[in-house]
C-alpha positions in Angstrom: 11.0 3.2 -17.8 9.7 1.0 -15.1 6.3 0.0 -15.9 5.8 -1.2 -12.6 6.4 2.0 -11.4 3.9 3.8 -13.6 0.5 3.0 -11.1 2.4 4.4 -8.5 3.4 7.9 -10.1 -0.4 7.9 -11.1 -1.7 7.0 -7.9 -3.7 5.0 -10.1 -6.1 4.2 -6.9 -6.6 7.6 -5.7 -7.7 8.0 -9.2 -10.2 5.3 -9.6 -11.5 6.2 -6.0 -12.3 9.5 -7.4 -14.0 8.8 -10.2 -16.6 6.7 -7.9 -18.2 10.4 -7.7 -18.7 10.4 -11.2 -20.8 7.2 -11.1 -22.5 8.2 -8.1 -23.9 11.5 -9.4 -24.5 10.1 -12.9 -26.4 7.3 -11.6 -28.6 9.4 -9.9 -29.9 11.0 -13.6 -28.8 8.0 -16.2 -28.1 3.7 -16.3 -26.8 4.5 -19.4 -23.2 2.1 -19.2 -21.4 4.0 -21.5 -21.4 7.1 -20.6 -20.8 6.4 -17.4 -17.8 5.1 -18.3 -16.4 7.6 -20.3 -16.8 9.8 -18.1 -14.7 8.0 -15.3 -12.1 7.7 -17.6 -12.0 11.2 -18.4 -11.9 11.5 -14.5 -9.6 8.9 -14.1 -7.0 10.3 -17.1 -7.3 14.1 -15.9 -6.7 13.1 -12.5 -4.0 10.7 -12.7 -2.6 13.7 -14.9 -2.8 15.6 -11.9 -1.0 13.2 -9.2 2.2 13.1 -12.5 2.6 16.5 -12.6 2.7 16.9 -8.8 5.2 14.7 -8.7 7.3 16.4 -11.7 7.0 19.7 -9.6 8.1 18.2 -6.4 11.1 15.6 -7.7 14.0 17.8 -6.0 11.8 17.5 -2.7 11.2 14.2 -3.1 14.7 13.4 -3.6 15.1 14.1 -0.1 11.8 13.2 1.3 10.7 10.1 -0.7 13.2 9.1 -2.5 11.5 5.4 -3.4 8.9 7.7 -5.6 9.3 7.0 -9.2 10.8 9.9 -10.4 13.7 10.4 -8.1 14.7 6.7 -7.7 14.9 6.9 -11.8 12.3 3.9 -12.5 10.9 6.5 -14.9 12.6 9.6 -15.8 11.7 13.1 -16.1 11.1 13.4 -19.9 9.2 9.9 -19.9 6.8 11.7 -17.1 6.4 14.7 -19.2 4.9 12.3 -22.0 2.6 10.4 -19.5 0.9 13.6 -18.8 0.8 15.1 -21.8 -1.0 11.7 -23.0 -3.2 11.5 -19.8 -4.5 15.0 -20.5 -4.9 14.2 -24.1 -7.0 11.2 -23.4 -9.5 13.0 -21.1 -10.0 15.6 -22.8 -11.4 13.5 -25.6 -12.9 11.5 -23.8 -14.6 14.3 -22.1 -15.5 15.8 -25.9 -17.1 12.2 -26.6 -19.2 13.2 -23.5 -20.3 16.4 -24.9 -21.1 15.0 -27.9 -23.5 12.8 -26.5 -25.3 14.8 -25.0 -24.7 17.9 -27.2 -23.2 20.2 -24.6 -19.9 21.6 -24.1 -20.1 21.4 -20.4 -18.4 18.3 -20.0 -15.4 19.6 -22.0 -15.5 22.8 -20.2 -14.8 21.2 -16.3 -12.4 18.8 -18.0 -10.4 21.5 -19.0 -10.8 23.2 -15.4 -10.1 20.3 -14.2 -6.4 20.0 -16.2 -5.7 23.7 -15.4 -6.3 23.3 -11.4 -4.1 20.2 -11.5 -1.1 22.2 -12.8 -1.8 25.4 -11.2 -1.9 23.4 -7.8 1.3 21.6 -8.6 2.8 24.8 -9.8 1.5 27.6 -7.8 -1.4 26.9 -5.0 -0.3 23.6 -3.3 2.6 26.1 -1.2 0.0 28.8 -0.6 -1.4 26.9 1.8 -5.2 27.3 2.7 -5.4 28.0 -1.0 -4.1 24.7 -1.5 -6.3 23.1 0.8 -9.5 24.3 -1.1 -8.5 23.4 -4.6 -7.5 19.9 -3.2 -11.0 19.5 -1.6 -12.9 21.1 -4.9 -11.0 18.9 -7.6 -11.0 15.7 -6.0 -14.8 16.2 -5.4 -15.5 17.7 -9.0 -16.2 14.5 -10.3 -19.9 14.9 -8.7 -20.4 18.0 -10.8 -18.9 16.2 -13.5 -21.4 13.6 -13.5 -24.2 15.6 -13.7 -23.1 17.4 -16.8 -22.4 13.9 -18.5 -25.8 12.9 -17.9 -27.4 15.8 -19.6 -27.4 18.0 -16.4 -31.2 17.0 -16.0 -33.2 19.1 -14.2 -34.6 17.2 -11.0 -34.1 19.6 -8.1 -34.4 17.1 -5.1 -31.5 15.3 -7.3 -29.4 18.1 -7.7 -29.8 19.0 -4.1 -28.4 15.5 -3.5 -25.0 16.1 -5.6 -24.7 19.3 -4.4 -25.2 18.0 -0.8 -22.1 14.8 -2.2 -20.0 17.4 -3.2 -20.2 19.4 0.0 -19.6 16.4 2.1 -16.5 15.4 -0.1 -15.3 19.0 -0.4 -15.4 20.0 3.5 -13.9 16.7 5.0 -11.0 16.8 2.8 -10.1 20.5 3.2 -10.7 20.1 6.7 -7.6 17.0 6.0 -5.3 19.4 5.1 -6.2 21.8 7.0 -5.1 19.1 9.8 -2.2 17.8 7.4 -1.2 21.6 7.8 -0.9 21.1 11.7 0.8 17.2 11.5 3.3 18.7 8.5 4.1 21.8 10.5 7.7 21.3 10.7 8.7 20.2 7.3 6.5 22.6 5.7 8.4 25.1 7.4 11.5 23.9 5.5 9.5 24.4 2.4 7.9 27.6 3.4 4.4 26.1 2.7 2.2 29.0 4.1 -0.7 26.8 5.7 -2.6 27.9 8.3 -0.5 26.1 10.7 2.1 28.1 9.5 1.0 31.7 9.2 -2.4 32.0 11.9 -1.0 29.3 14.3 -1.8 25.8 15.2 -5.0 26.7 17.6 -6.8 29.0 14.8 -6.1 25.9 12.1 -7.4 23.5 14.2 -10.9 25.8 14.6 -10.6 26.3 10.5 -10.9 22.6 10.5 -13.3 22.0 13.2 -15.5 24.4 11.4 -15.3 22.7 7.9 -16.0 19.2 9.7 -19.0 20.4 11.3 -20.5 22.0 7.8 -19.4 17.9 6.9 -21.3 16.8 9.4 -24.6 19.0 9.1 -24.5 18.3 5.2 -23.6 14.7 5.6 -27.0 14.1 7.9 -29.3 16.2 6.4 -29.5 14.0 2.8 -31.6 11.4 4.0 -34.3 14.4 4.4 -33.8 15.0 0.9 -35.6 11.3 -0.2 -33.1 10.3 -2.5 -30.5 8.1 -1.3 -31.6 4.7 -0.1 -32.4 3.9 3.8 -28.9 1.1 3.3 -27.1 4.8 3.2 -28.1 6.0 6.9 -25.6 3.2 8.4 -22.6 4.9 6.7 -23.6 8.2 7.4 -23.5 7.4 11.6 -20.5 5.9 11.0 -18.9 8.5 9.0 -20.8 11.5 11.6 -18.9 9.3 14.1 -16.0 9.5 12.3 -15.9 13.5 11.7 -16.8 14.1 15.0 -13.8 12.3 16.4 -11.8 13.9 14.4 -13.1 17.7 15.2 -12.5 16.5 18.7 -8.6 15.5 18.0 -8.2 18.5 15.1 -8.8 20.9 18.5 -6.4 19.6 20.6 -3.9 20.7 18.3 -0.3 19.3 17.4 -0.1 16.2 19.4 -3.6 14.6 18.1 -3.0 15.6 14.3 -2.7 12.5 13.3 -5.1 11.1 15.1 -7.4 13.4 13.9 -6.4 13.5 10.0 -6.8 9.7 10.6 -10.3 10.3 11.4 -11.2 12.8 8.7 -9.9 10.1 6.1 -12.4 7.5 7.4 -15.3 9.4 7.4 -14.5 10.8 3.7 -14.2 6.8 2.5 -17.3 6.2 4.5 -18.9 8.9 2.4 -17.5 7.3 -0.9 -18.5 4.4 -0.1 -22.2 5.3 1.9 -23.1 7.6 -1.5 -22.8 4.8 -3.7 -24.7 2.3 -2.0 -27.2 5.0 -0.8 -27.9 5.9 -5.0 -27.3 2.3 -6.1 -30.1 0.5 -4.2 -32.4 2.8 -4.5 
């Protein structure tokens, strides 16, 4: 095996970028250091489990496709991937029991688990069912907001959990709105695959209202938390510029195959402006 090869079958910074929605929404209820951490590394660990076993599921494809990817270039084989996800999962799910045990719950082990399960069944089953696909993509890379709640001792402040709630909707629209768009871009080679997006199966024009319609339920939630009185006044600068950025890509996602790209280019910056916008917006409060 490689080893320089192993961040990149993780996707070891798609990872850590994800588990920046565990600290955001865990910050919110505790400043407690250590649990915080765990519970981005049980984020990090499941998730990086995920992005492994995607890639185990698609090495023939790859083969053809991306052939540079670890697994069919042989810088790590199949049977030494098996083993990194087996271990990944086995590492957040205890740390995700260490989190329950803190606070004496069996939430946190509970999503964890959900959180394995979705990454195989989307690898296995769901990521070539298109629309399907889309939604679990957009729910488990934005479960880490749920996830920090529970870690935290899911608190009850409702003006708080309106504000997670409102993160996770933000998170969850843009990025199925993405593949949604994705769908469009990919259209061809998806057709090879028989991926059954919504490109594929209702046409190019009713995926590209799909979209438009998640980025505007984006772009309502995005600008509504500052009513909430939550997030910090340094969080309304990333919020026009991620509005902006949504917008601009509802605009591109509706004229249809020729601005895909344009328009999943779009829907990427305003999700990062979200990341980003959340955590400043709950850490200087």
């Amino acid at each position: 095996m490689r080893i320089s090869s192993l961040p990149r079958l993780l996707r070891i910074h798609n990872s850590f970028m994800g588990s920046l929605s565990v600290i955001i929404s865990a910050w919110l209820f505790t400043h407690d250091a250590l649990t915080i951490l765990n519970g981005m590394l049980a984020y990090i660990f499941l998730a990086s489990a995920g992005n492994v076993i995607n890639d185990i599921y698609d090495i023939e494809i790859d083969r053809i496709n991306k052939p540079d990817r670890p697994l069919p270039s042989g810088a790590i084989s199949l049977k030494e991937a098996k083993i990194i996800f087996y271990i990944l999962v086995f590492l957040g799910i205890v740390s995700s029991l260490i989190s329950s045990w803190i606070i004496t719950s069996f939430w946190p082990f509970v999503i964890a688990v959900i959180f394995a399960i979705i990454g195989v069944l989307y690898s296995s089953r769901l990521k070539i069912m298109g629309f399907i696909g889309n939604i679990t993509v957009g729910c488990s890379f934005s479960i880490g907001y749920i996830y920090g709640w529970t870690i935290a001792g899911m608190r009850y402040d409702l003006a708080k959990i309106v504000t997670v709630l409102l993160f996770f909707i933000v998170s969850t629209t843009l990025l199925i709105a993405r593949e949604i768009i994705k769908g469009i871009e990919d259209i061809k080679g998806d057709a090879l695959r028989n991926v059954k997006t919504l490109a594929r199966s209702k046409g190019v024009p009713f995926a590209s209202r799909v979209a438009a319609f998640f980025l505007i339920i984006a772009i309502m939630a995005f600008s509504t938390l500052p009513l909430i009185g939550v997030v910090s006044i340094y969080f309304i600068p990333f919020m026009i510029i991620g509005d902006i950025a949504a917008f601009l890509s509802l605009v591109y996602s509706l004229k249809g195959f020729e601005s895909a790209s344009k328009a999943s280019f779009y829907a990427k910056i305003g999700a990062f402006t979200g990341l980003v916008g959340f955590l400043v917006g709950v850490m200087l409060r």
